[in-house]
TORKOL-4160 file (C-alpha; in steps of 0.2 Angstrom, whole numbers, padded with zeros to 4 digits, m for minus):
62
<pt num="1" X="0017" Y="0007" Z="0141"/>
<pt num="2" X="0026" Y="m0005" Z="0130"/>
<pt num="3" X="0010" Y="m0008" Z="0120"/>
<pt num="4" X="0011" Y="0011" Z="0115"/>
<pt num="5" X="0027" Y="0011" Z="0110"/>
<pt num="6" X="0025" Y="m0002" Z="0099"/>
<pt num="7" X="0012" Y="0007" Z="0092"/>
<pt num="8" X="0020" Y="0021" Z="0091"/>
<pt num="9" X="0035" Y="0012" Z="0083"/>
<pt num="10" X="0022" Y="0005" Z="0069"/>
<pt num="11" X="0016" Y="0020" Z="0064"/>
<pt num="12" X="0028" Y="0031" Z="0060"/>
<pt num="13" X="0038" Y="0014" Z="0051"/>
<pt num="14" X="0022" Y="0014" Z="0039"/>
<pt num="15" X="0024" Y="0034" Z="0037"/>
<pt num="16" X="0041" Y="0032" Z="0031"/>
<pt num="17" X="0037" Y="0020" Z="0018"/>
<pt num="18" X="0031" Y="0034" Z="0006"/>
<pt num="19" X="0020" Y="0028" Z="m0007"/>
<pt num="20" X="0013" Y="0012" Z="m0004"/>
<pt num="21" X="m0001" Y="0009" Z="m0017"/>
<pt num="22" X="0001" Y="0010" Z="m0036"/>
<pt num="23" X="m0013" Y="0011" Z="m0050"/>
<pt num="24" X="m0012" Y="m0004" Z="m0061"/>
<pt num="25" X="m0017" Y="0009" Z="m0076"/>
<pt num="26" X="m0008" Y="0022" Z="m0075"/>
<pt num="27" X="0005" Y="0019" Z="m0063"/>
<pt num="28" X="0000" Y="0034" Z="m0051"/>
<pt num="29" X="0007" Y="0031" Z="m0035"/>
<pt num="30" X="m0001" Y="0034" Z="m0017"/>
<pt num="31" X="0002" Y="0035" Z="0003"/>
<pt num="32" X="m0015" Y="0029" Z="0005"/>
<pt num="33" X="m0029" Y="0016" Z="m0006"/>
<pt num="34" X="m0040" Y="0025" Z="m0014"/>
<pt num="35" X="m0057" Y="0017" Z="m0020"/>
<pt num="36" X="m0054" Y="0024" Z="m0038"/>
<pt num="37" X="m0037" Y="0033" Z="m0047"/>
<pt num="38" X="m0040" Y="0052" Z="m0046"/>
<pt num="39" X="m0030" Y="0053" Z="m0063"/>
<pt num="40" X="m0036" Y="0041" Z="m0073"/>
<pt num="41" X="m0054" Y="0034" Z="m0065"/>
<pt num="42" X="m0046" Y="0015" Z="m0065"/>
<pt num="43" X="m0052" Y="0006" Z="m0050"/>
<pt num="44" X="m0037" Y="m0010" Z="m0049"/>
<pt num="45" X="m0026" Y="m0003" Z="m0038"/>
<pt num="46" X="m0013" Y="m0013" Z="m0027"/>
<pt num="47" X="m0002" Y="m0014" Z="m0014"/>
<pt num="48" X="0015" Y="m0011" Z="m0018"/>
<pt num="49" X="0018" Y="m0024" Z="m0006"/>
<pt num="50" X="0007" Y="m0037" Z="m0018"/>
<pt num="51" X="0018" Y="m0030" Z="m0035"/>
<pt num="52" X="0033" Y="m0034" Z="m0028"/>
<pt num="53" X="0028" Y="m0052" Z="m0025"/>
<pt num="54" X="0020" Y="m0056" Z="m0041"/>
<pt num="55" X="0003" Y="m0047" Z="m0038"/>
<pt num="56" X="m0004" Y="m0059" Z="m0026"/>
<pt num="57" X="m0012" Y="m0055" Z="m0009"/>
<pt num="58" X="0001" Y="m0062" Z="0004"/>
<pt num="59" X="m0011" Y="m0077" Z="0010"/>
<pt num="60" X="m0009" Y="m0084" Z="m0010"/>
<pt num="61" X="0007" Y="m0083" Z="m0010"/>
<pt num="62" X="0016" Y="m0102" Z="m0009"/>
């Protein structure tokens, strides 16, 4: 059981987070990664997680 909780507890933390992917070109936001920006047509978008440290995945950051 504890593995489902965990799970559970996962989950509904990324839920909560709200937008987590932006569109480098028109700054749309989004709960979930698109292949390509429905308001612009751009195709870089990123992890809010990677923007707030620099724009870099997290296994290039050092």
């Amino acid at each position: 059981m504890g593995t489902l909780l965990r799970l559970k507890e996962y989950l509904s933390r990324e839920q909560s987070e709200g937008t987590q992917y932006e569109c480098l070109t028109c700054h749309a936001t989004f709960e979930r990664q698109p292949q390509v920006c429905p308001d612009c047509g751009g195709y870089d978008i990123r992890s809010r997680e990677w923007l707030d440290s620099g724009g870099r995945p997290p296994e290039k950051r050092a």
